[in-house]
PAMIVEX-291749 format. One line per field, with one value per residue (C-alpha): residue in one letter; x negated, y negated, z negated. Coordinates in pm, 1 decimal. Each point is the difference from the previous one (the first is absolute). Example, Ala and Ser with C-alpha at 12.3 -4.5 7.8 and 13.67 -1.06 7.14 Angstrom:
// PAMIVEX-291749
residuo = c(A,S) $
c1 = c(-1230.0,-137.0) $
c2 = c(450.0,-344.0) $
c3 = c(-780.0,66.0) $
// end
This chain:
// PAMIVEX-291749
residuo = c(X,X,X,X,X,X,X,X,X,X,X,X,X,X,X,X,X,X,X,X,X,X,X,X,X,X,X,X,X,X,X,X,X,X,X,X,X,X,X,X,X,X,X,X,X,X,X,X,X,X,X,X,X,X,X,X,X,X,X,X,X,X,X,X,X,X,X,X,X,X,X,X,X,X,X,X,X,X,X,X,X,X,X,X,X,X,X,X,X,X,X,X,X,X,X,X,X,X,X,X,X,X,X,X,X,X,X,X,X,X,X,X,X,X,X,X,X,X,X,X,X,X,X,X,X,X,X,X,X,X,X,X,X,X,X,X,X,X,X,X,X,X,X,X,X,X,X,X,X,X,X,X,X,X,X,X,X,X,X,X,X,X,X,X,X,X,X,X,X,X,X,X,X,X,X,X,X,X,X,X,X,X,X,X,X,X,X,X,X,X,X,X,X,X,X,X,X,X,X,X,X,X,X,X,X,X,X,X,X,X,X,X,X,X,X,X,X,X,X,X,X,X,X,X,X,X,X,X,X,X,X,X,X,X,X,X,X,X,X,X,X,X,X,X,X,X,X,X,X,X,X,X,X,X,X,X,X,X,X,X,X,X,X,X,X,X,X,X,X,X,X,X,X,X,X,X,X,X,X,X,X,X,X,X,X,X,X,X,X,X,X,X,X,X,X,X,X,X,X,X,X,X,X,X,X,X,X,X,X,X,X,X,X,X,X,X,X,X,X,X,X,X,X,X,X,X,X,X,X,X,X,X,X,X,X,X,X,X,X,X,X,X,X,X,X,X,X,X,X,X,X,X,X,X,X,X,X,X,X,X,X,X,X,X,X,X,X,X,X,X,X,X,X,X) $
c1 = c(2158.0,-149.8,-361.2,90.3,151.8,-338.5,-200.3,239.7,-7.0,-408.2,-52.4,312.3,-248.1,-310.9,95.7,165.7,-364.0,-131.7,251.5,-76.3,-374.8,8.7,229.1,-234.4,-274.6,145.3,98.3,-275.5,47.5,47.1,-335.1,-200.6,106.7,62.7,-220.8,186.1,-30.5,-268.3,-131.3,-330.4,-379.7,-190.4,-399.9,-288.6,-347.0,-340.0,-350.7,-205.3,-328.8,-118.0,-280.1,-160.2,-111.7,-339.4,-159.8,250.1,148.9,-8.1,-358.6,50.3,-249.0,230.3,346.7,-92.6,404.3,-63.7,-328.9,213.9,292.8,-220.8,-113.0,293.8,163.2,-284.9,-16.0,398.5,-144.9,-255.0,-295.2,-216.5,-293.1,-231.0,-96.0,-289.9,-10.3,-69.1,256.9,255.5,-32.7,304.0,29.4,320.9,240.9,241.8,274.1,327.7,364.6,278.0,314.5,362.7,356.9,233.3,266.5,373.0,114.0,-358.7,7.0,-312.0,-183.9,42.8,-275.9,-105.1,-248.4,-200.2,-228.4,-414.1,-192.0,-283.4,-72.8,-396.2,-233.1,-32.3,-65.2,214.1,287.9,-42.6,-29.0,63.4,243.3,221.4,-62.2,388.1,97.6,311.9,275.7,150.0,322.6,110.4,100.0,-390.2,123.1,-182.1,281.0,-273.7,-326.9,-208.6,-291.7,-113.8,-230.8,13.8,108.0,-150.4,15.5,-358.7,-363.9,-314.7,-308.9,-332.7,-258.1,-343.1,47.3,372.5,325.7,288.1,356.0,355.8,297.1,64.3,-224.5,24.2,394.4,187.2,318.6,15.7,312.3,179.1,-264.0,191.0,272.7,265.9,0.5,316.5,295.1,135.9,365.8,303.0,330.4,231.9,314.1,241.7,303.6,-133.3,-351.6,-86.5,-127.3,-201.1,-64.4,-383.5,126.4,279.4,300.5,334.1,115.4,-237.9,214.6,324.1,-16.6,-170.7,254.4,241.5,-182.9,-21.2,381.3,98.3,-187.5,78.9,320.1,18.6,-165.9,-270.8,-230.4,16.1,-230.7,-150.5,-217.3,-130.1,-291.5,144.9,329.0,160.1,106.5,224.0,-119.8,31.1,-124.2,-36.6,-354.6,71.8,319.7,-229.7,-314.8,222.0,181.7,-340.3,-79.8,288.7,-35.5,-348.7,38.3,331.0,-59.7,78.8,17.3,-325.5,54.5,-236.7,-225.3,-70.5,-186.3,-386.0,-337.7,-271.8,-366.7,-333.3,-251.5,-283.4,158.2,245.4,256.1,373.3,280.8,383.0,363.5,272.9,155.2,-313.5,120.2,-99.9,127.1,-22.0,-316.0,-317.1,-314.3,-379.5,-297.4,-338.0,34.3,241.8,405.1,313.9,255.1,383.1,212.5,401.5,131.7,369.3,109.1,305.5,201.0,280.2,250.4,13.7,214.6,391.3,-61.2,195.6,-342.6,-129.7,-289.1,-201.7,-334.1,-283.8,-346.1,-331.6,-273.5,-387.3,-258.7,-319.2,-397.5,-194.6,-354.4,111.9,-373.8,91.9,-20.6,300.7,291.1,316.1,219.4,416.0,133.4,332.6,192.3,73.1,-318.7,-136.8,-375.6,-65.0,14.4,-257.2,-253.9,53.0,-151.4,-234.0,-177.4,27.8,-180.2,-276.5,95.4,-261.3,117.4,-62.9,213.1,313.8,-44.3,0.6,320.1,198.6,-113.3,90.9,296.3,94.9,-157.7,261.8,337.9,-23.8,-59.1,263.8,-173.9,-226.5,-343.2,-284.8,-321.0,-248.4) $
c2 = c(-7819.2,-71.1,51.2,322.5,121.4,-124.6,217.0,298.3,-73.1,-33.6,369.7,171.3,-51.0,98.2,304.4,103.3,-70.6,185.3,312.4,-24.0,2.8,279.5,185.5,-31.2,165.7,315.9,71.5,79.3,-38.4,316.5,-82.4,7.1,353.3,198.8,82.1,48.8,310.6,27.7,-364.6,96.7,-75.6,202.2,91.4,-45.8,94.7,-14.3,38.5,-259.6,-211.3,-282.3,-203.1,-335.9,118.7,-149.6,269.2,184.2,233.0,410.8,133.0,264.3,242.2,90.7,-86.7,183.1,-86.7,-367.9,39.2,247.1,-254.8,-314.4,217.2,86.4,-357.7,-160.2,307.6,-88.6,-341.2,126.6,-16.1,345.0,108.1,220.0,315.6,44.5,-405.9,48.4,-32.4,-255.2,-196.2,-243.0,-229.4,-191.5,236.9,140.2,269.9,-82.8,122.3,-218.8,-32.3,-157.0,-21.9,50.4,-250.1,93.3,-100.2,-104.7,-106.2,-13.6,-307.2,-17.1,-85.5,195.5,-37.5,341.1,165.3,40.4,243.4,112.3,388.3,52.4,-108.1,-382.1,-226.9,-304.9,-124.5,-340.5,-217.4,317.8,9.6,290.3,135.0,105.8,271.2,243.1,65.8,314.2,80.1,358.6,104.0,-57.4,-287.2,-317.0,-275.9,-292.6,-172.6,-176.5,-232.5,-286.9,-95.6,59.2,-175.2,154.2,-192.3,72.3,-81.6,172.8,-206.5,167.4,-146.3,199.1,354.8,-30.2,-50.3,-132.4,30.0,-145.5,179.6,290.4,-73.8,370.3,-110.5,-268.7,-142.7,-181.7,-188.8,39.4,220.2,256.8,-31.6,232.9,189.0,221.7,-21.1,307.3,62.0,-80.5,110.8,-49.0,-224.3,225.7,-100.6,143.9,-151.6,195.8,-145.3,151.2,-77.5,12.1,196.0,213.7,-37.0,75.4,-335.0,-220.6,157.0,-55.9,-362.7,-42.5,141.0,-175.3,-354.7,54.2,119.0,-289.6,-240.4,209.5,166.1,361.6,295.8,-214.6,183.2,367.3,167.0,322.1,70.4,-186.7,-139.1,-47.9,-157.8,-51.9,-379.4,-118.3,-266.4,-199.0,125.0,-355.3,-132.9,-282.4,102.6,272.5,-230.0,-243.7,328.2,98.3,-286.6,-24.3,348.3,-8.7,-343.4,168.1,-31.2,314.0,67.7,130.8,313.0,152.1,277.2,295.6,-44.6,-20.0,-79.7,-79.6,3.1,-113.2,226.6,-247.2,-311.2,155.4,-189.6,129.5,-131.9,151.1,-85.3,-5.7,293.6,155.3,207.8,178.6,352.2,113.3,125.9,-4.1,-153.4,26.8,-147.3,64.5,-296.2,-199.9,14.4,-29.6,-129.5,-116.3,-109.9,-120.1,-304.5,-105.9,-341.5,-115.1,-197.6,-243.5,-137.2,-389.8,-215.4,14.3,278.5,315.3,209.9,252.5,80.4,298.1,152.4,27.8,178.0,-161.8,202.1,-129.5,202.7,-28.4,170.0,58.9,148.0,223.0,122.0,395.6,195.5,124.0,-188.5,148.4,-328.4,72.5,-217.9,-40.3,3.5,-342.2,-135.3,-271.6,99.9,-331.2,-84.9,327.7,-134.0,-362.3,126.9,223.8,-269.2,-238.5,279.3,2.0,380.1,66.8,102.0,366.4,-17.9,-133.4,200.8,332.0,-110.3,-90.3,315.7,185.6,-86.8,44.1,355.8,50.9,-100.3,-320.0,-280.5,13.1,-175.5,64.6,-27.5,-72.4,-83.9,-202.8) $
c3 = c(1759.1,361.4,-164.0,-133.9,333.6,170.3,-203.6,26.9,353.6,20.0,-262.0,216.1,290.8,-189.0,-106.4,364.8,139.6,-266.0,48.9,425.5,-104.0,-222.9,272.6,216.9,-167.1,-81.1,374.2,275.2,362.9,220.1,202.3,-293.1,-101.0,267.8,361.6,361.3,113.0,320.4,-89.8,-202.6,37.9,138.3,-76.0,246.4,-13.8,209.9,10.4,101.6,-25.9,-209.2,188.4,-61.8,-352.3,-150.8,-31.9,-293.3,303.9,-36.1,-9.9,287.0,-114.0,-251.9,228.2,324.8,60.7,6.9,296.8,155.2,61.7,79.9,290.4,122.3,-16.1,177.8,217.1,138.5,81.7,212.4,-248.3,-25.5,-227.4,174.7,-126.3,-202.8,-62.3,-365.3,-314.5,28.5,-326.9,-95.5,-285.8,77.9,133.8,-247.7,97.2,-138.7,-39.9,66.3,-170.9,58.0,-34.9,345.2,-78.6,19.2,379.0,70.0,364.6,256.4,-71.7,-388.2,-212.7,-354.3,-273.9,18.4,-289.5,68.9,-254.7,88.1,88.8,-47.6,-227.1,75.2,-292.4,128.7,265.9,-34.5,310.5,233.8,311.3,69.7,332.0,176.0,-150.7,103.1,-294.8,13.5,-179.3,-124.4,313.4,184.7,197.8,25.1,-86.5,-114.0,72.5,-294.3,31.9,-185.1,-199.8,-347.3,-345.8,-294.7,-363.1,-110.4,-36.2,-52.1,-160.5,4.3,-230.7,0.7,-48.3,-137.1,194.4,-128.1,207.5,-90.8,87.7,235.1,330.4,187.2,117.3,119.6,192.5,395.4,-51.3,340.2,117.3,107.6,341.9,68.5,369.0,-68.9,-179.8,-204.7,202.6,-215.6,-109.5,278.0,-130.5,-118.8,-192.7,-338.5,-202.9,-262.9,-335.0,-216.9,-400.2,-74.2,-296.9,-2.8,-249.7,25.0,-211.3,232.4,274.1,-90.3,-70.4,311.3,196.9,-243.2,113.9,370.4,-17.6,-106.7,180.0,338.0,-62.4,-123.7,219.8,104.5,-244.6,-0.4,-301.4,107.4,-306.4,-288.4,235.1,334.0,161.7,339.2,87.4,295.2,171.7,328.5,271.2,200.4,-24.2,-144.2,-244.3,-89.9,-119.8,-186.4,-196.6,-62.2,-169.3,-206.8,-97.9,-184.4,-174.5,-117.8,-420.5,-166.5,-373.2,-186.2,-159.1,-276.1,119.6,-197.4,-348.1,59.7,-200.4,174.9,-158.2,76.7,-90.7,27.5,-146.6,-261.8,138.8,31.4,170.1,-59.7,147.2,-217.7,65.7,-245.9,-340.2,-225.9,-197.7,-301.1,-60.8,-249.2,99.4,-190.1,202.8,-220.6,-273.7,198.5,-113.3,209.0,-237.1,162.4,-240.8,-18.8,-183.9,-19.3,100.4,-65.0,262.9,-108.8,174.5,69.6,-241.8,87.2,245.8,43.2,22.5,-291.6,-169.5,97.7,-103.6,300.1,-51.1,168.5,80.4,-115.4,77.7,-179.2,58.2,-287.0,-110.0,-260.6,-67.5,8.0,317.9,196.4,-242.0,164.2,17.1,148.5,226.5,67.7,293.1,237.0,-105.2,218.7,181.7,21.9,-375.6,-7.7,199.9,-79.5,-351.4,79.7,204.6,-290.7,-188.4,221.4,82.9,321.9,386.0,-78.5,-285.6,169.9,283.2,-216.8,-197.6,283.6,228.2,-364.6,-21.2,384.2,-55.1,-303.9,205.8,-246.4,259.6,261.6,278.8,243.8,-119.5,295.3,-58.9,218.5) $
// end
């Protein structure tokens, strides 16, 4: 009797682990779904120059722009060409435009990776150094400097006549190469943040609100649409941080988006949710048949129970070459897309073919899902 209570004991725990696991995977913390409104990156860009090359730089016959800015660089560092001294020739200057992300609450000081790709017609990066280069946001006002040398993954062998080069060698990436000089000026602390969902839903709203009203109290959440809400929160510094952080690892129940097929063009591939059905409709593809058919099960009831027996139908679907063009094959309604394209792969039924079905029967009413193709 004490052995069987052990093991009752040991499977009672078991299946409670199992049940917080499971819990946990249908439920997605509020910081993983949803942005703060006025915390968001921000884009930068320059122009600048590549120098150091070895001999793969811009050939400035054909990129006057890339002569045009050597001289005046050298000319702000007290350097001058005299007129009529000939044409400048350069073989390891590239110009370049810079790239990079403005942090949220970036502060003076702060290091980021920044973007190189080259501008003109230079056949290789490799081994250059960024010369400091200004980043200008959308607003024309300089809020970064990037230099550095860069990192590029590649390599260019030259064997007689032929030239062989691995990976992408006209861009590449400083790490830290780029320093903030101004910070973008922030929301002043106010006793509402506003959340926003990254994609906007009603049901995703209401059991968000539902979860931060009950780990904050009622009326801490205030929904104003189905994308953005109002939340109370300390104003105290350090009340305000620590609510903060409680708020976005705050777990809140997943709810199913809208139905939605997604296919590759390229590779044929397609990926659905289960929200996907299908109508009642007729299909014919060339030689290839759509057939969905409905079996009855039968369900009975354990021994000694009080249940009954009832009659179920299961829905196969099946793909066939039939051998005559356009075969007009029904299928019935609540029949499962995945079962279609499960055999219609088995059948060996190319890209173009499942792409023209599916967008076929989107085009008749007959798929009720979004259909988007990449």
């Amino acid at each position: 009797m004490k052995l069987i209570s052990l093991r009752f004991k040991k499977y009672f725990l078991l299946a409670v682990s199992v049940g917080l696991v499971s819990g946990n995977c249908f439920a997605d913390r509020i910081k993983d779904f949803t942005d703060i409104a006025g915390q968001r990156n921000n884009q930068l860009v320059g122009y600048g120059l590549v120098v150091g090359l070895d001999g793969t730089g811009d050939q400035t016959t054909q990129t006057p722009f890339t002569l045009q800015s050597v001289l005046q660089m050298i000319g702000v560092l007290g350097v001058t060409i005299p007129q009529g001294g000939g044409q400048t020739q350069l073989r390891n200057t590239a110009a370049v435009m810079v790239t990079a992300d403005f942090p949220a609450l970036a502060r003076p000081g702060q290091q980021i990776d920044i973007t190189v790709s080259s501008l003109g017609n230079a056949t290789s990066l490799k081994g250059g150094t960024l010369v400091m280069t200004p980043l200008k946001a959308a607003d024309g006002q300089v809020y970064a400097q990037a230099q550095g040398s860069l990192v590029i993954g590649g390599s260019r062998a030259a064997s007689g006549g032929a030239a062989t080069s691995v990976n992408h060698l006209n861009a590449g990436r400083i790490p830290s190469g780029g320093i903030i000089e101004k910070a973008v000026p922030s929301l002043l602390a106010d006793e509402f943040v506003q959340i926003d969902l990254r994609v906007a839903d009603f049901a995703m709203m209401q059991k968000t609100a539902e979860a931060i009203g009950r780990r904050f109290g009622l009326g801490t959440a205030l929904p104003i649409d189905a994308r953005s809400m109002n939340v109370r929160v300390p104003v105290e510094p350090l009340r305000r941080t620590a609510f903060m952080a409680a708020l976005q690892d705050l777990d809140v129940p997943v709810v199913s988006g809208p139905a939605r097929v997604i296919l590759n063009s390229r590779t044929g591939s397609v990926v659905m949710n289960q929200a996907v059905q299908l109508s009642p409709s007729a299909v014919a593809h060339g030689n290839l048949t759509v057939k969905v058919q409905k079996s009855p099960t039968i369900s009975q009831p354990l021994p000694f129970s009080r249940g009954q027996t009832t009659i179920a139908t299961q829905d196969t679907a099946t793909i066939e070459d039939s051998g005559k063009e356009n075969s007009l094959i029904a299928i019935p309604g609540g029949a499962s897309l995945d079962q279609v394209v499960r055999a219609l792969n088995m059948l060996g039924a190319t890209p173009q073919d499942l792409i023209a079905i599916l967008q076929s029967l989107k085009s008749a009413g007959a798929l009720r899902a979004e259909l988007e193709v990449i």
